[in-house]
C-alpha positions as CSV (number, residue, x, y, z in Angstrom):
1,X,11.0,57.1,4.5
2,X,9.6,60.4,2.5
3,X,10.0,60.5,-1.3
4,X,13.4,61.5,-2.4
5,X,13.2,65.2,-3.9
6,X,15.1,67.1,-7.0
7,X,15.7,70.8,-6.4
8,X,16.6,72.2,-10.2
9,X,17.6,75.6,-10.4
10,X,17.0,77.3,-13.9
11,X,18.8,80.6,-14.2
12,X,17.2,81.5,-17.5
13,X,17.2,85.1,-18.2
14,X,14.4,85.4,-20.8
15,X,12.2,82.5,-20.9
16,X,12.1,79.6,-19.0
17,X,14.2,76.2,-20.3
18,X,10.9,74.1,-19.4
19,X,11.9,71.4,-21.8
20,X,15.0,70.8,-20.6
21,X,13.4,71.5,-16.8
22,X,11.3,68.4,-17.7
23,X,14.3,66.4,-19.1
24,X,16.1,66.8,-16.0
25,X,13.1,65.5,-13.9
26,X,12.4,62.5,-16.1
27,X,11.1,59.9,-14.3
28,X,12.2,60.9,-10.5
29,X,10.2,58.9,-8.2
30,X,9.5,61.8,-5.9
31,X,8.5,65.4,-5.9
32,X,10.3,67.8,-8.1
33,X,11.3,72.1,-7.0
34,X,11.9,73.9,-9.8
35,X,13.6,77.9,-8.6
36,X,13.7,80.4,-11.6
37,X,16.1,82.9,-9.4
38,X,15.9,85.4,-12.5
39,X,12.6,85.2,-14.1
40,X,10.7,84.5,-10.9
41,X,12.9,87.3,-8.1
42,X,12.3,86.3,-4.9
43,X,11.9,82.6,-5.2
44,X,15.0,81.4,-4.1
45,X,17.1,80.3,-3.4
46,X,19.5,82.1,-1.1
47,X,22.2,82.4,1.5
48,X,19.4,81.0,4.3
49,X,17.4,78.6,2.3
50,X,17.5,75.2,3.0
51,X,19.0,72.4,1.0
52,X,15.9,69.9,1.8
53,X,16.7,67.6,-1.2
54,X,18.1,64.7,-2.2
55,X,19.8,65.8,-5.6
56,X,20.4,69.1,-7.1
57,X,20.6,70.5,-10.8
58,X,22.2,73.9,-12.1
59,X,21.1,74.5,-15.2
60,X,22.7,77.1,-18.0
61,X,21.6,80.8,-18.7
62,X,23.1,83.4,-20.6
63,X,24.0,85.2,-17.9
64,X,27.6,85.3,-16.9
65,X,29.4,84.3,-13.1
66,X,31.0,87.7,-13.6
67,X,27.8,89.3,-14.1
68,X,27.7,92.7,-11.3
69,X,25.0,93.0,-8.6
70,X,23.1,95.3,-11.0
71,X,23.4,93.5,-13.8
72,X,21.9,89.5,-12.2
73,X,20.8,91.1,-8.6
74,X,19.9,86.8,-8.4
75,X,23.3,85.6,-8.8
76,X,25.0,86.4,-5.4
77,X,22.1,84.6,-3.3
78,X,22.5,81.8,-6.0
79,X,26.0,81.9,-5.4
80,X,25.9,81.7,-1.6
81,X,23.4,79.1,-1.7
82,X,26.0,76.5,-3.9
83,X,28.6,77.8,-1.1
84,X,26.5,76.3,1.7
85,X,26.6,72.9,-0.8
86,X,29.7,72.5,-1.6
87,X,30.9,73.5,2.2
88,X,33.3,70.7,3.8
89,X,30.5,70.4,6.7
90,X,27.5,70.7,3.9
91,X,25.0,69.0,3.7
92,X,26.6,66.6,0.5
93,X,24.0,67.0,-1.5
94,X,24.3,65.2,-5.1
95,X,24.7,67.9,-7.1
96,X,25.0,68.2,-11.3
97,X,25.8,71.6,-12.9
98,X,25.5,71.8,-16.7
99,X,26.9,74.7,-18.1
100,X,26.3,78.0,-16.3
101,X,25.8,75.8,-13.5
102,X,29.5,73.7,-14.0
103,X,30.9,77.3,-14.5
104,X,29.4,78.5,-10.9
105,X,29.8,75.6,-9.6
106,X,33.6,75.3,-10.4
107,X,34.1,79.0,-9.6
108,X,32.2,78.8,-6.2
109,X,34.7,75.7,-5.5
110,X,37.7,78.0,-6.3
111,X,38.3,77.4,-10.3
112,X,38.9,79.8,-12.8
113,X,36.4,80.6,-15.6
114,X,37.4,82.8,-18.5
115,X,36.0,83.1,-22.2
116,X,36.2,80.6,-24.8
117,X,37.9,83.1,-27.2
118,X,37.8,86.4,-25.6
119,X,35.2,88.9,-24.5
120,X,33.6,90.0,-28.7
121,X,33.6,86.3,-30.3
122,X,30.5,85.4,-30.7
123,X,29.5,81.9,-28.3
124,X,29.7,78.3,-29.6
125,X,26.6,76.8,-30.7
126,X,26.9,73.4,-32.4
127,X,27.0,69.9,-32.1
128,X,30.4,68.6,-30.6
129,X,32.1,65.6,-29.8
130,X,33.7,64.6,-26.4
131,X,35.0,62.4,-24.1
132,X,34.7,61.1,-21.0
133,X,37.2,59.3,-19.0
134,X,37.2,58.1,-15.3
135,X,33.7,59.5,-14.7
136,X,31.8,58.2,-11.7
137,X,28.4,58.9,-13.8
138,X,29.3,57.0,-17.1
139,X,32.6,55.0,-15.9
140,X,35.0,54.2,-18.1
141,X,36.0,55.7,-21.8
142,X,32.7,57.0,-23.1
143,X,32.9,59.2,-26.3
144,X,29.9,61.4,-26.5
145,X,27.8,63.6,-29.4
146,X,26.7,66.7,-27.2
147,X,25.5,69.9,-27.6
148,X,27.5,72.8,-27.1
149,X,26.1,76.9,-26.4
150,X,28.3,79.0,-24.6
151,X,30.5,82.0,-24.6
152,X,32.6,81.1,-21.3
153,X,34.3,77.5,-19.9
154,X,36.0,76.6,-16.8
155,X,39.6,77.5,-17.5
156,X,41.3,76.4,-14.4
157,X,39.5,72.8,-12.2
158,X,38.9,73.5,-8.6
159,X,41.5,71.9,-5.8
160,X,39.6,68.6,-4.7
161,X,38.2,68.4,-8.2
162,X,39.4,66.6,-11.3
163,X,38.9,66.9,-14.8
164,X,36.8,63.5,-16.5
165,X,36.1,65.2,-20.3
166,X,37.7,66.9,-22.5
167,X,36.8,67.7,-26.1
168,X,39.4,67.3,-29.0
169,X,40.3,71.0,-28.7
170,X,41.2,70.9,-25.1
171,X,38.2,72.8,-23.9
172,X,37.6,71.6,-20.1
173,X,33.7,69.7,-20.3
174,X,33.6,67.8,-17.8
175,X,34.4,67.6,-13.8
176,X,33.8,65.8,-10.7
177,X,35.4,66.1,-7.2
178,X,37.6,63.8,-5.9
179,X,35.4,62.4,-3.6
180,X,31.8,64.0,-2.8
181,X,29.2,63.3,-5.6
182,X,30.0,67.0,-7.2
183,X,29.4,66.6,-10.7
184,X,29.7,69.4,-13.4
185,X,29.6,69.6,-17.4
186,X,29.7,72.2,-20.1
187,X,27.6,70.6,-22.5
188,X,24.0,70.6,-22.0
189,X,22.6,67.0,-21.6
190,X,19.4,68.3,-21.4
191,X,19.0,69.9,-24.7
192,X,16.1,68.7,-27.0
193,X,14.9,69.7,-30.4
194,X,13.4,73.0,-29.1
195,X,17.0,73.9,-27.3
196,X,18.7,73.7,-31.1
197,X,15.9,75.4,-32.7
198,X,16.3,78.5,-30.7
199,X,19.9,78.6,-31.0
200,X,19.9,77.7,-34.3
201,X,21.7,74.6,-33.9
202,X,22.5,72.2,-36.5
203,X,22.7,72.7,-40.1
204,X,20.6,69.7,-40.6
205,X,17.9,70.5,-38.2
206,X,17.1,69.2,-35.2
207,X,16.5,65.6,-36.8
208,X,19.9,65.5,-38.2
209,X,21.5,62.0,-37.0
210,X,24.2,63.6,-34.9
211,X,21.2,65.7,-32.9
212,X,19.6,62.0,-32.6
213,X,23.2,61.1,-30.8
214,X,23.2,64.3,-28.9
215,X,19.6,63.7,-27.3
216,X,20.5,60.5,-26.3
217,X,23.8,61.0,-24.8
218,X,22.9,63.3,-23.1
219,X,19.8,61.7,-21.3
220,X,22.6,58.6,-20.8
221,X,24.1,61.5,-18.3
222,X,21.1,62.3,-17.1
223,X,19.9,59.2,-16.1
224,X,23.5,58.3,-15.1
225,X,23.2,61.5,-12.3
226,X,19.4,60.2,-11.4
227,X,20.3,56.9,-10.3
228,X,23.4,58.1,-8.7
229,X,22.0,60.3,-6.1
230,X,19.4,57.7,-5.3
231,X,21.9,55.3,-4.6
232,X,23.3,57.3,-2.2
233,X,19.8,57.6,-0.4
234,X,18.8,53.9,-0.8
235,X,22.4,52.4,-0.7
């Protein structure tokens, strides 16, 4: 039996997210593909390209779903390549999207996604609590210390999907379908001290005790993700 392989898609729009790249992939016993659809044109993946992986990762960008053709000329391929994954006759891939990823991957899947406040407030960037509940990844009531950066959440879960975190002001963070192992959060598990420098996070720094919580959460889900799409190759 080949190695199991991780396909992680970054959608970063200025510079690549190669620690959190790197956090994703941390300690997968088999070959990692990394696709940079807007930094790197051309590289994938699209309508045609295969899905020769055992686990798949969305990752944020600043770009929007609603962005037009001219404005991410990446997203639709993008777009029609999570269509061919999430299909009813796909190939079930285990697949994890954190922010800009859950908000594709719950739009693709026929949710709603709107903005957090409306279209001129400036995005959340902090350090928020959350909870999980009923989560295949983390079972269970899990409260978690996560970093938050966004401008737009899932407003409305896809049918087949259900909602397993919330944080205290209702905002949607967490979803997995009902039964395929379709995972999506708003949160960004893979966030390290270079991710809250650059957006400013934390008035502490990134040293601060709840950014120490936030890490490690956060690779809790990571990890949580890893050893559940292995399972379902080595059952």
């Amino acid at each position: 039996m080949s190695a199991p392989r991780l396909v992680i898609v970054d959608p970063a729009v200025e510079t690549p997210e190669l620690r959190g790249e790197a956090e994703v992939a941390r300690g997968w016993p088999g070959p990692v593909t990394v696709w940079r659809p807007a930094l790197e044109p051309g590289q994938g993946p699209g309508p045609e390209t295969p899905c020769e992986a055992e686990a798949v990762v969305v990752m944020g960008s600043a770009a929007s779903v609603h962005d037009a053709p001219e404005r991410a000329p990446w997203l639709a391929p993008l777009a029609a390549w999570v269509d061919r994954l999430l299909a009813p006759d796909g190939p079930r891939v285990p697949l994890l999207g954190i922010c800009f990823g859950h908000q594709l991957v719950a739009q693709r899947a026929g949710g709603a996604v709107g903005f957090r406040v409306d279209a001129a407030a400036p995005p959340l960037r902090a350090i928020v609590s959350t909870r999980l509940s009923g989560c295949r990844l983390l079972p269970g009531e899990q409260p978690l210390t996560v970093v938050a950066s966004h401008r737009e959440i899932v407003t409305a879960p896809p049918p087949g999907w259900e909602v397993v975190g919330r944080r205290p002001d209702g905002t949607l963070d967490a979803l997995q379908h009902l039964v395929l192992p379709f995972f999506a959060v708003q949160f960004h598990p893979e966030a390290g001290p270079e991710f809250l420098a650059r957006r400013r996070i934390g008035a502490d720094g990134p040293s601060a005790p709840e950014a120490e919580a936030a890490f490690a959460d956060g690779g809790r889900l990571l990890e949580a993700f890893r050893r559940h799409a292995l399972a379902a190759r080595y059952p």
